[in-house]
C-alpha positions as CSV (number, residue, x, y, z in Angstrom):
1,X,72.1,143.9,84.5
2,X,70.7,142.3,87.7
3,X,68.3,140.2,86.1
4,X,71.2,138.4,83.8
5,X,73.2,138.1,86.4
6,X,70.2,136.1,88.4
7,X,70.0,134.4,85.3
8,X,73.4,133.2,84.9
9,X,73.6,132.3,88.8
10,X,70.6,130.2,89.1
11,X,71.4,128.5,85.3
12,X,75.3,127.6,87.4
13,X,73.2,126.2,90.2
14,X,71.4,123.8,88.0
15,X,73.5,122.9,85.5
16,X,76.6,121.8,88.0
17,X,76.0,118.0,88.4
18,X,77.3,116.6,91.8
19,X,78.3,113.4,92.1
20,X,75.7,111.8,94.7
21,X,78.3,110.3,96.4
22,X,80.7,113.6,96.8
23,X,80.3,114.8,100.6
24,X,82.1,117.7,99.6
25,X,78.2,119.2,99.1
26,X,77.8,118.8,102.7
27,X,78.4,121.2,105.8
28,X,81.0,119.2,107.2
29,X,84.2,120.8,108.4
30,X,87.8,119.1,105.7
31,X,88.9,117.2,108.7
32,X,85.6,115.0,108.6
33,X,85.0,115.3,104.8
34,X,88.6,113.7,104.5
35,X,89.9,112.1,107.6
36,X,93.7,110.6,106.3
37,X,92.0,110.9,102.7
38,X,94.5,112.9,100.8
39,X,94.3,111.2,97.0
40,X,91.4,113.2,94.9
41,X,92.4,111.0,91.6
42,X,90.8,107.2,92.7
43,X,90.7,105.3,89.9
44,X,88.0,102.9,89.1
45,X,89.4,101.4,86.0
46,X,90.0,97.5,86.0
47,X,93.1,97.0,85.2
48,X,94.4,99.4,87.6
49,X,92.0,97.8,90.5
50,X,93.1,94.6,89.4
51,X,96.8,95.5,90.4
52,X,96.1,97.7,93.3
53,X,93.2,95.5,95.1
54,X,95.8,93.5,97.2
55,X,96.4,95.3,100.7
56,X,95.1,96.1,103.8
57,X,91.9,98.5,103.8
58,X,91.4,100.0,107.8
59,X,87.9,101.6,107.8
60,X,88.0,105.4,108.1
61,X,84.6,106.7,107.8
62,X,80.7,105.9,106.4
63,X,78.9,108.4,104.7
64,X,75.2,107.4,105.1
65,X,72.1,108.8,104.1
66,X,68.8,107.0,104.1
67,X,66.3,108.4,101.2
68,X,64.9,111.9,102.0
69,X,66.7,111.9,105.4
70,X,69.7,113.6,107.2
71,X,73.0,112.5,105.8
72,X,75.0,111.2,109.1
73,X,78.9,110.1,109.6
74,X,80.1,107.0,111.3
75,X,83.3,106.3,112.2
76,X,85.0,104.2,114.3
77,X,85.1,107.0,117.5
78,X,81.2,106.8,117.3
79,X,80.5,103.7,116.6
80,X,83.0,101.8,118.5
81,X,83.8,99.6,115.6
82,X,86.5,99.0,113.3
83,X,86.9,96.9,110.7
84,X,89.3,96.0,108.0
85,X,89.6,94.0,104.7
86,X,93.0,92.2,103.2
87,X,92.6,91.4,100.1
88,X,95.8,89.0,99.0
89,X,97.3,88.4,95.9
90,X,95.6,84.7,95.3
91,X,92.8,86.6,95.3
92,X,91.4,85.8,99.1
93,X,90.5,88.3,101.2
94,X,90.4,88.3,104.9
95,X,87.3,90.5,106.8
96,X,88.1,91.8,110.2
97,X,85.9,93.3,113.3
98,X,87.9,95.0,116.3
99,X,90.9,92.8,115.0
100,X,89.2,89.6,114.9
101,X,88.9,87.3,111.9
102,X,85.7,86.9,110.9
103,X,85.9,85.2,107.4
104,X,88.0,84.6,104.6
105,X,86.5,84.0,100.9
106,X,87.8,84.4,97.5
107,X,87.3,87.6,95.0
108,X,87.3,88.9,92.0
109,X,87.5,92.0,89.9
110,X,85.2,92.3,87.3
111,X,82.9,94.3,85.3
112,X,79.5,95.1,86.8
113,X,77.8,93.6,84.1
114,X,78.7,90.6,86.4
115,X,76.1,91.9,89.1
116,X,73.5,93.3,86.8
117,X,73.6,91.5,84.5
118,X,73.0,94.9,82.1
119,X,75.4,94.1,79.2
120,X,76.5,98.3,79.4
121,X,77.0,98.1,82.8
122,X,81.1,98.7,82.5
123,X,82.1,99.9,85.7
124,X,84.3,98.0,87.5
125,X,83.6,96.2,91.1
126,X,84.9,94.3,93.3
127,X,82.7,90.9,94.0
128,X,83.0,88.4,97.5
129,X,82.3,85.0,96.9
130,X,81.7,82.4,100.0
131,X,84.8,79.8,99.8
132,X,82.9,77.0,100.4
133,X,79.8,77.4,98.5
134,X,80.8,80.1,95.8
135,X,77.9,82.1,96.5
136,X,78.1,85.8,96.0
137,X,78.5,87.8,99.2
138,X,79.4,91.3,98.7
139,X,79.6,93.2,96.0
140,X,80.9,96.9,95.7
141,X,82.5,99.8,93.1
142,X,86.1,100.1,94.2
143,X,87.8,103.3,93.8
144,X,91.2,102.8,94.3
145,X,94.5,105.8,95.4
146,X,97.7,105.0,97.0
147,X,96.7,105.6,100.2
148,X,92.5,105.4,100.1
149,X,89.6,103.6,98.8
150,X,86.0,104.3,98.6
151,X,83.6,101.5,98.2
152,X,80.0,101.2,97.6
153,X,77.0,99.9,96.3
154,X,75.3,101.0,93.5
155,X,72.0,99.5,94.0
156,X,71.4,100.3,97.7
157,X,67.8,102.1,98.1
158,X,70.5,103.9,100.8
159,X,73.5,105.7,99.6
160,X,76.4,104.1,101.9
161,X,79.7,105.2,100.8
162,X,82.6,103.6,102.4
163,X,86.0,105.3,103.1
164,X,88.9,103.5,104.1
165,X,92.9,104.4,104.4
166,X,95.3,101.8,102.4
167,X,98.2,100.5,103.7
């Protein structure tokens, strides 16, 4: 009996797939998992991005953690920082650090096949292009809730996951 039931544990552990960007696997007290993070349904579907994008984005937290190292948080309290993006319906969007402008440039929604140029690549992301030149800038997955977002990079050798409240 205790040998199947070692069994059957160690078979959960292994077959429970995380996603690698789900800090709910760390050791991290709700309050700063989750700071003002309340939606768990964020949608990364395009059309649905497409229509939520425009609005203002205040930076809540970064989850970071460099390959084989120590997962860390930043947030604004600790890194004396803020920053904020509006993305507008004529599809500009408007970059702020501690409340100061420090560009605006166009963007678009579109698959990722865009970036990778991996035909299968479907998922959706969100991509910066300078104004003046039209060169790329930024690129990221948006995952989109009434009052949240989470963006990040997909081919980052470090796994940056941005969380940000939506007004």
């Amino acid at each position: 009996m205790k040998l199947s039931f070692l069994i059957l544990f160690l078979i959960s552990l292994v077959g429970c797939k995380k996603d690698k960007n789900d800090m709910n696997d760390l050791n991290l007290p709700i309050a700063i998992k989750y700071p003002t993070m309340s939606c768990l349904r964020k949608t990364n579907n395009i059309d649905t991005v497409k229509t939520m994008i425009v609005g203002t984005y205040d930076w809540a937290y970064t989850f970071y953690r460099p390959w084989r190292q120590v997962a860390q948080i930043w947030t604004p309290q600790n890194k004396g920082l803020t920053y904020r993006y509006i993305f507008k319906p004529n599809e500009e969007v408007e970059y702020y650090e501690n409340n100061k402008l420090q560009w605006t440039n166009n963007y678009v929604v579109d698959y990722e096949f865009k970036v990778s140029t991996y035909q299968l690549d479907s998922a959706t992301m969100v991509i910066i292009n300078d104004k003046t030149s039209g060169q790329r800038m930024q690129y990221f997955r948006a995952y989109l809730c009434n009052d949240s977002a989470r963006f990040f990079n997909p081919y980052s050798s470090i796994d940056v996951v941005r969380y940000f409240g939506r007004k």
